[in-house]
C-alpha positions as CSV (number, residue, x, y, z in Angstrom):
1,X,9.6,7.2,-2.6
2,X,6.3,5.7,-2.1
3,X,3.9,3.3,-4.3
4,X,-0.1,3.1,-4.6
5,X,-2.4,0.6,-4.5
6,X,-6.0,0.6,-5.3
7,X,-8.0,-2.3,-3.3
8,X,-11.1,-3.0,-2.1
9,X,-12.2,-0.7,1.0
10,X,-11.9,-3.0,4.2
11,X,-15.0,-2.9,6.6
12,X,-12.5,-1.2,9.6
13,X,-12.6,1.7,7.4
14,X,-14.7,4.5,6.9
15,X,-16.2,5.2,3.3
16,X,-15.6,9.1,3.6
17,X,-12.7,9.4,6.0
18,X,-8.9,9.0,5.1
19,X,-6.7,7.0,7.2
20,X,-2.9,8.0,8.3
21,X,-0.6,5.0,8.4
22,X,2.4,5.5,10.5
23,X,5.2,3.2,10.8
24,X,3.2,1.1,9.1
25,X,6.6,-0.8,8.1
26,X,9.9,0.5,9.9
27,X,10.7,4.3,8.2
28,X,7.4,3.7,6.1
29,X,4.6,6.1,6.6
30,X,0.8,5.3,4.4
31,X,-2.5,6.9,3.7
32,X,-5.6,5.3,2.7
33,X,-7.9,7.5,0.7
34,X,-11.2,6.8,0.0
35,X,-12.3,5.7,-3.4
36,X,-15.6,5.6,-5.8
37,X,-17.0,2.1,-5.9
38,X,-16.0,0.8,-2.9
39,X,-11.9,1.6,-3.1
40,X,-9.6,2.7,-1.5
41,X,-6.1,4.4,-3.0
42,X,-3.4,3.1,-0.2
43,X,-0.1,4.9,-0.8
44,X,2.6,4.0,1.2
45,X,6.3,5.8,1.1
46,X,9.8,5.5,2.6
47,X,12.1,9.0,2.8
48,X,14.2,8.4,-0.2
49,X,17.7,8.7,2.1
50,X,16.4,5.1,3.3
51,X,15.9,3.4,0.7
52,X,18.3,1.3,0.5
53,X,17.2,-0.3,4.0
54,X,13.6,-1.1,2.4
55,X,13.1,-4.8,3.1
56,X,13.7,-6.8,-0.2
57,X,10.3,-8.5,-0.2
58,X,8.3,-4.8,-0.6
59,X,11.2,-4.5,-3.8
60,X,10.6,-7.5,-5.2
61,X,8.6,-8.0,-8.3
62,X,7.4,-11.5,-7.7
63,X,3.2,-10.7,-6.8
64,X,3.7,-13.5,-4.2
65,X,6.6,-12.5,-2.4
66,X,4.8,-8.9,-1.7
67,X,1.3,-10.9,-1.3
68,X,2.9,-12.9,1.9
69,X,5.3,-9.8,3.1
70,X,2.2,-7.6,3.5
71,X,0.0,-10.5,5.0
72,X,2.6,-11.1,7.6
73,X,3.7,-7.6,8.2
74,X,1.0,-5.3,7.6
75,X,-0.7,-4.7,11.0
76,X,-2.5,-1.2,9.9
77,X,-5.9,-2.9,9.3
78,X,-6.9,-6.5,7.5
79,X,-7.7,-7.1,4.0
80,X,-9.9,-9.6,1.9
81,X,-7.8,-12.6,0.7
82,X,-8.4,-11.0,-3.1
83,X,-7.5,-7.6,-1.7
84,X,-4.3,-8.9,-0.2
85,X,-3.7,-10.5,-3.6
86,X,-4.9,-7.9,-5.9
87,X,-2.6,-5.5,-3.8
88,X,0.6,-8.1,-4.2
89,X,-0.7,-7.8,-7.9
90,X,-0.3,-3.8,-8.3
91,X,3.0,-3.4,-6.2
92,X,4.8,-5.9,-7.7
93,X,3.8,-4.5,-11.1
94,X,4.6,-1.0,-10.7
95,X,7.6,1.0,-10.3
96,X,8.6,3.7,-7.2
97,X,7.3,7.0,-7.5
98,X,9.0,10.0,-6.5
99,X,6.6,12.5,-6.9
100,X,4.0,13.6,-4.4
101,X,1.1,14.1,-6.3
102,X,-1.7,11.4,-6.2
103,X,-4.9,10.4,-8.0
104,X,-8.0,8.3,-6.3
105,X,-9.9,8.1,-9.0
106,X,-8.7,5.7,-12.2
C-alpha cells in the first residue's frame, strides 16, 4: 500500500539516477524517480499486513498535518518549503494505492 508524490527534484539528488528509500518511516520503504522538468515521482509504501500501525498523521487528510509529519520525520533528503507543502498537498489529497505499477510522467 503505497502513495506518490510528484515534487520538485531536491539539489541532493541526481537528475538521471533513482534513489531507494529504506526505512524511510518505520515498515515504510520509498523510491524517488526522476522526472521531466525538474521532478521527481517519490512513491513511498508500507506492506499492507501493517497497515494498521501506519502513524495517523501520514492517514490523515488535513495537507498540514502531513506537511509537518514529513518535515519532522522525513530524514531521506530535504525539500524546498513549497516542495514540502506541495507534497502535504498531493498525499493528503489522494487515496492508497495497491497496485504496483507507477507512472513519472503526468
Amino acid at each position: 500500500t503505497f502513495k506518490a508524490v510528484h515534487v520538485q527534484r531536491p539539489e541532493a539528488l541526481s537528475p538521471n539516477s533513482m534513489s531507494v528509500l529504506p526505512n524511510c518511516f518505520p515498515n515504510f520503504a520509498g523510491i524517488s524517480l526522476p522526472e521531466t522538468g525538474g521532478l521527481i515521482n517519490l512513491s513511498i509504501g508500507v506492506p499492507r499486513n501493517l497497515f494498521d500501525e501506519v502513524p495517523s498523521e501520514l492517514k490523515s487528510d488535513d495537507l498540514e498535518v502531513v506537511t509537518k509529519f514529513f518535515r519532522e520525520n522525513f530524514k531521506a533528503f530535504a525539500l524546498s518549503d513549497e516542495a514540502y507543502a506541495e507534497l502535504g498537498k498531493q498525499w493528503a489529497g489522494q487515496r492508497w494505492n495497491r497496485t504496483g505499477m507507477v507512472h513519472c510522467n503526468r
